[in-house]
C-alpha positions, 0 to 999 in steps of 0.5 A, a space after each residue: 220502534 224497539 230501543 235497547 236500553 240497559 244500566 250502568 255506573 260510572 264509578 264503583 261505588 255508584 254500583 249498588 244504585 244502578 243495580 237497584 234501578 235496573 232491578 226496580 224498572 226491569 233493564 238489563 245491568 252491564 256494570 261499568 259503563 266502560 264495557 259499554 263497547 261489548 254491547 253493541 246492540 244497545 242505543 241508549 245507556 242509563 248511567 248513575 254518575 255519582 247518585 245521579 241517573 243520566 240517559 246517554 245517546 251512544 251513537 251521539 256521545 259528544 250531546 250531554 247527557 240527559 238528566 231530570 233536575 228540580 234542584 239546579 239548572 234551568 228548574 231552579 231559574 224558573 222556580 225563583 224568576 219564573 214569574 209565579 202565578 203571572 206565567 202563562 201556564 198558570 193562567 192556562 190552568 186556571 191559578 187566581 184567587 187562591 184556586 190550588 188545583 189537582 192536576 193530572 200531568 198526562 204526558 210528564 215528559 221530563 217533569 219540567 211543566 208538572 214542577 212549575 205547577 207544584 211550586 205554585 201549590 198544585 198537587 199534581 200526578 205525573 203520568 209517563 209511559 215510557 220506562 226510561 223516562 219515568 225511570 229519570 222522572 223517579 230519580 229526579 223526584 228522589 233527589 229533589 224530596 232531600 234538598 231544602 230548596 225543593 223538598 216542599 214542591 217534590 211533596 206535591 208531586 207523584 209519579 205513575 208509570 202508566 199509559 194515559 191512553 189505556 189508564 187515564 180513566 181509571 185514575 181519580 177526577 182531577 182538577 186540571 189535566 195537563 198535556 203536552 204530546 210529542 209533537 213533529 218539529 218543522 223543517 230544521 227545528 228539531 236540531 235546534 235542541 239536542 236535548 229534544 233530539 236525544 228524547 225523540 229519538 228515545 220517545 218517538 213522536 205521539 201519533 196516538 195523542 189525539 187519543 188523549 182527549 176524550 179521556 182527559 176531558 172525562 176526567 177533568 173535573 174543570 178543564 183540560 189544557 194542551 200545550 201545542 206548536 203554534 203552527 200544529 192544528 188542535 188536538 183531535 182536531 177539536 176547536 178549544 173553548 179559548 187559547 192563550 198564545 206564546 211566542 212559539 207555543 200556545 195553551 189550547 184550553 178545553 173547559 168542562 165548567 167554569 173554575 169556582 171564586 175562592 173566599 
């Protein structure tokens, strides 16, 4: 599925970055976002609207726009009231009695998961091979190393854009690897967030994940964690070694060896 991407800004003196951005990740530059309608052949917009780098829908203009935030919003919530070492997602990957992991987010995505792993003291490495995503990704972590707040996070945190299928293997062993492929929606779900309705239109749905496994399992030094639907069948069709269940999701958990006691 091709998709036409190019960058813009929203007020003059945004110009500069959204040069830099289009230069650093290979787009097309158009300049003010204004003279979006002479390019008609474009589906998405990456707009800089006052330093902040944002993905627009064009056919979708009433949906907000896209953003990666580890500073406001719904990551600020989750880092002060999300629960700590007691949410399920750090029970999946195995955080108790002290054990700091290095994790390998194979399917960053909106970076979200691989933040909440670094607030809890994780090192982790953001894999995303989508260009306009990672792009997102590099902005967000940007702005996030110059706020107080997050600064010591973002420090656990680094980016590569690479496709885990092809590169996975050459990336040094972790800990932990993490994934969460783009899954299809049941029925009306998909419409539920407009949010994931923009991203799947831009990402597509991973019908290469199941590929994902062998090579996550080759270079987990403990486990391998997959976040599913609880209604989708395991990755690769592979019964996990244990599940930790959700409401609506469940962490499917590959174990290599068991995580060692911390003194």
């Amino acid at each position: 599925m091709m998709i036409n991407v190019a960058v813009a800004y929203q007020h003059p003196e945004d110009a500069t970055q959204a040069k830099t951005i289009a230069a650093k990740w290979d787009f097309t530059y158009i300049g003010d976002f204004a003279a979006t309608s002479n390019h008609p052949d474009l589906d998405f917009i990456l707009r800089v609207n006052e330093q902040v780098l944002e993905l627009i829908k064009l056919d979708e203009p009433k949906l907000s726009p896209i953003k990666v935030d580890f500073v406001e919003g719904a990551s600020a919530h989750r880092r002060k009231f999300g629960g700590g070492r007691g949410q399920d997602i750090a029970k999946a990957v195995g955080l108790k009695h002290g054990f700091e992991p290095t994790v390998l987010d194979a399917t960053a995505g909106l970076g979200r998961d691989a933040f909440v792993l670094a607030s809890l003291g994780c090192k982790v490495t953001l894999m995303e091979r989508n260009p306009v995503v990672a792009a997102l990704l590099d902005d967000g972590i940007a702005r996030g190393i110059l706020n107080v707040d997050t600064q010591a996070i973002i420090n656990n945190m680094s980016l590569v854009h690479a496709s885990s299928i092809k590169e996975m293997a050459e990336q040094p062993q972790h800990d932990i690897v993490y994934l969460d492929p783009m899954y299809p929606h049941k029925g009306k779900s998909a419409l539920v967030k407009k949010e994931m309705r923009v991203f799947q239109s831009l990402v597509g749905e991973d019908h290469d994940a199941d590929a994902l496994l062998a090579p996550a399992k080759a270079i987990a030094e403990y486990r391998v964690v997959v976040k599913r639907p609880n209604y989708a069948e395991p990755i690769n069709g592979q019964k996990p070694s244990t599940t930790i269940k959700m409401k609506k999701n469940r962490f499917d958990i590959y174990v290599n060896k068991g995580i060692p006691k911390q003194h």
